[in-house]
C-alpha positions in Angstrom: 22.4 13.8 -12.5 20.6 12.4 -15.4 16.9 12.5 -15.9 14.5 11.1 -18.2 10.8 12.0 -18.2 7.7 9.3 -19.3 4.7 9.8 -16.9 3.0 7.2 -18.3 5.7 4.3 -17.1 7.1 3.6 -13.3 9.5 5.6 -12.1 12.6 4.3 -10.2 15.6 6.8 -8.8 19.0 5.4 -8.4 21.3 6.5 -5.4 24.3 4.6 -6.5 27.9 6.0 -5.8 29.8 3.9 -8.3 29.3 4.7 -11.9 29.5 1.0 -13.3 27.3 -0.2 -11.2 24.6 3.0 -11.6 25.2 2.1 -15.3 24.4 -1.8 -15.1 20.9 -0.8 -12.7 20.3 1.7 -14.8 20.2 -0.7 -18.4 18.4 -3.3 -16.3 15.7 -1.2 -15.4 15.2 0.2 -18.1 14.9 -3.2 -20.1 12.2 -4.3 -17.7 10.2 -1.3 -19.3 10.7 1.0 -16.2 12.3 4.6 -16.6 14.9 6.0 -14.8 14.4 9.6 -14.0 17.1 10.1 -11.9 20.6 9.0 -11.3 22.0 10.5 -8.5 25.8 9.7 -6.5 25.2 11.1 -3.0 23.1 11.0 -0.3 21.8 14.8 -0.5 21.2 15.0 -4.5 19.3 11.0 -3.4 16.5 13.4 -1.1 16.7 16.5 -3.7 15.6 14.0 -6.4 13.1 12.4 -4.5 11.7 15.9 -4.0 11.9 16.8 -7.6 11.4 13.6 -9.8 8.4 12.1 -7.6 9.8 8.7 -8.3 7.9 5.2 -7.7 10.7 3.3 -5.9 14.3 3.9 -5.2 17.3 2.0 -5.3 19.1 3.1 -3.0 23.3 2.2 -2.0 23.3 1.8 2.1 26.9 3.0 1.8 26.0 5.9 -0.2 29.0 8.6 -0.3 28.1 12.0 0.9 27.4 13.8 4.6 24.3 11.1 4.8 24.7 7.3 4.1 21.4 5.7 3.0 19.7 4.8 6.5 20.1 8.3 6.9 19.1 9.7 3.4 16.1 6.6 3.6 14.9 8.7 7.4 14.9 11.5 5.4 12.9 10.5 2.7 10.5 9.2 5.2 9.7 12.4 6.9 7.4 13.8 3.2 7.5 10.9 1.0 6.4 7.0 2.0 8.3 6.0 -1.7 9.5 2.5 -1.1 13.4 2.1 -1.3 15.4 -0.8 -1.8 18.6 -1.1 -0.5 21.3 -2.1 -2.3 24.1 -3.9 0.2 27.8 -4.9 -1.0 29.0 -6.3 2.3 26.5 -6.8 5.0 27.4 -6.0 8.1 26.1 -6.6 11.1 25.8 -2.7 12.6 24.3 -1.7 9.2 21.3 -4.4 9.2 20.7 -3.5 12.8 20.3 0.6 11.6 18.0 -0.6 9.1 15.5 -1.7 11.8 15.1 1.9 12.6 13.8 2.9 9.6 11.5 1.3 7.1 12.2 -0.2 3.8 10.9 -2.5 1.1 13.5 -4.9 0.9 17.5 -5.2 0.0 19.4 -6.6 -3.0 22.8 -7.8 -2.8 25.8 -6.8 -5.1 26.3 -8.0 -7.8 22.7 -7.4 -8.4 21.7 -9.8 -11.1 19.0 -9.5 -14.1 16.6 -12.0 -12.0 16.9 -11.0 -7.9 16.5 -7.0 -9.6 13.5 -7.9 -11.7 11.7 -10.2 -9.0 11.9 -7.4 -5.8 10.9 -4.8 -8.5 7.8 -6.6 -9.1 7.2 -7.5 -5.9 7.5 -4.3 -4.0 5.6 -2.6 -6.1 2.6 -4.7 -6.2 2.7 -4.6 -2.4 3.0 -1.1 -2.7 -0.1 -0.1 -5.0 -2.0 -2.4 -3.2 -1.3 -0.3 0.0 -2.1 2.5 -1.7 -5.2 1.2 -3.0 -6.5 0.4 0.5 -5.1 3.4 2.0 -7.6 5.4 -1.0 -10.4 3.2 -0.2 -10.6 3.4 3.4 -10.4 7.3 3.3 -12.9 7.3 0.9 -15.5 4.9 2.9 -14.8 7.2 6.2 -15.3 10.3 4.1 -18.6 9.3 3.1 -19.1 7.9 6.4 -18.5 11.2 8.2 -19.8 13.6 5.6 -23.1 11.8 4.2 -26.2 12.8 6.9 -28.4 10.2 5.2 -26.0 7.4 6.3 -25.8 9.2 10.0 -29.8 8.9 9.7 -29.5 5.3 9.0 -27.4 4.5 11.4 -28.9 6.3 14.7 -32.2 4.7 13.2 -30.7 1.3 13.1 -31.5 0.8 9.6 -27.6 0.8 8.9 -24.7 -1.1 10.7 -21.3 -0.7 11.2 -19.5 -4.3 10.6 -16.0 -6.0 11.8 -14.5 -9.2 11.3 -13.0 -11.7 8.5 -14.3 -14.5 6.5 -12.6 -16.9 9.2 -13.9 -15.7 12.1 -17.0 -14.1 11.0 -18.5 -10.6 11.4 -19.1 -8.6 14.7 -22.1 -6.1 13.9 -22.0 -2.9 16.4 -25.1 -3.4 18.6 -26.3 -6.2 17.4 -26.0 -9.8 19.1 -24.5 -12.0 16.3 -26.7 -14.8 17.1 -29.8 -12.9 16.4 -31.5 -13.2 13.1 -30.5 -10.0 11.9 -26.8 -10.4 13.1 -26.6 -13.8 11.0 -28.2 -12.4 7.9 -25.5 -9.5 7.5 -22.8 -12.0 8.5 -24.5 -14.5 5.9 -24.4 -11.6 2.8 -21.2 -10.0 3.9 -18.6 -13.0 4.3 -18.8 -14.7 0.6 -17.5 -11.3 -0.7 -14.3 -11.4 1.5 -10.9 -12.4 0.7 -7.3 -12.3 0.7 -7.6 -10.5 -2.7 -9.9 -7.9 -2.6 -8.9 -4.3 -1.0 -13.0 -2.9 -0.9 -16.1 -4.6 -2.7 -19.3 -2.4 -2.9 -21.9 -4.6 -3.8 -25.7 -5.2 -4.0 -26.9 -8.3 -3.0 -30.9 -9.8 -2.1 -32.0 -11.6 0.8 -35.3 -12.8 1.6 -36.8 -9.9 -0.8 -35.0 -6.9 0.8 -32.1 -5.5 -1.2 -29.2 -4.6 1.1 -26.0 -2.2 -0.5 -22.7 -3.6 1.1 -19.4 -1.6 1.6 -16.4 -4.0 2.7 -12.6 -2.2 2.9 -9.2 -4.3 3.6 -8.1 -3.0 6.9 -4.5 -1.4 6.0 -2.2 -4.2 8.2 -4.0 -7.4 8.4 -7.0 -8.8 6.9 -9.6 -7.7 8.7 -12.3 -5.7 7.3 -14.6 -3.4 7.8 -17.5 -1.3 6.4 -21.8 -1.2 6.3 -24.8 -2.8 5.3 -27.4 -0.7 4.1 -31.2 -1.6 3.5 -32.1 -0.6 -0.3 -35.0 -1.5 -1.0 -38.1 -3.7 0.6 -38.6 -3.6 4.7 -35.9 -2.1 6.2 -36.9 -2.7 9.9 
């Protein structure tokens, strides 16, 4: 097993069972300005290193050698790490691609695994995954401060707060308040312009009609919903 250590670069393990090819993904990667703290030959060391190195991604050969094969070291992985692995397929079969709907994974390459196909699922993954993770972080921090803040639970059994659903397609669903009503168009009026297919959470001020409303909005984690409140800052909050 090899290991290199640079915190302040991505980290990618390889699980690769044939030492030219480990050698080729290795170079690649670490052109592309990634590091490669782990190189590892069998299914076993693969979950031992994923223990040990923390990596950000894994590349990891389906037909690994060892007493697991990669859907099985991939399951394993699963049950303490949600790391996203790549898998890297030589001859795709159909009983293998069926085990892989067990399980889940961030993509496939096919061998030989070229400069371009390795650079482009790299990218991609990974921006799909920190943005997960970025949603994932804001949403727990919006119902922390939902759950833990008693001003907020004063606002909201005073109605001064409200809870909001909804997208900028379809609109926004208030809780307990008809959205045809004055007050249910004016939240849907200063919530939807700050929605979109790029934003994970927005907290934002924002004036209507003299009163100052603070706005939380957080990417639901699997579609693009959101949700989050409208709070009355300043000026008549009734």
């Amino acid at each position: 097993m090899s290991d290199l250590i640079n915190e302040a670069r991505t980290k990618v393990l390889i699980a690769e069972d044939e030492p030219i090819v480990a050698l080729d993904l290795q170079g690649m990667v670490t052109r592309f300005g990634y590091d490669v703290v782990a190189t590892v030959d069998n299914g076993p060391a693969a979950v031992a290193a994923v223990r040990r190195f923390v990596p950000d991604i894994i590349l990891l050969d389906i037909a690994i050698t060892g007493s697991l094969d990669g859907i099985e070291v991939a399951r394993k992985i699963h049950e303490f790490s949600t790391v996203p692995i790549v898998f890297c397929i030589s001859n795709p079969d159909l009983s293998s691609l069926m085990r892989t709907k067990e399980i889940s994974y961030a993509g496939y390459l096919l061998k030989p695994i070229s400069p371009d196909s390795l650079a482009t699922t790299l990218d991609t993954v990974l921006y799909k995954y920190n943005l997960e993770k970025r949603a994932e972080l804001a949403e727990e921090r919006y119902r922390t401060l939902e759950k833990t803040c008693a001003l907020l639970t004063y606002f909201f059994e005073q109605d001064v707060a409200f809870r909001w659903t909804g997208n900028a397609e379809k609109g926004i669903h208030v809780d307990g308040i008809d959205p045809a009503s004055s007050r249910g168009t004016l939240i849907e009026r200063l919530v939807v312009p700050l929605l979109g297919p790029d934003r994970i959470a927005v907290i934002r001020k924002e004036e209507s009609d003299g009163q100052v409303y603070g706005i939380i909005a957080v990417r639901n984690e699997e579609d693009t919903t959101y949700s989050g409140m409208v709070i009355p800052l300043e000026g008549d909050a009734r």
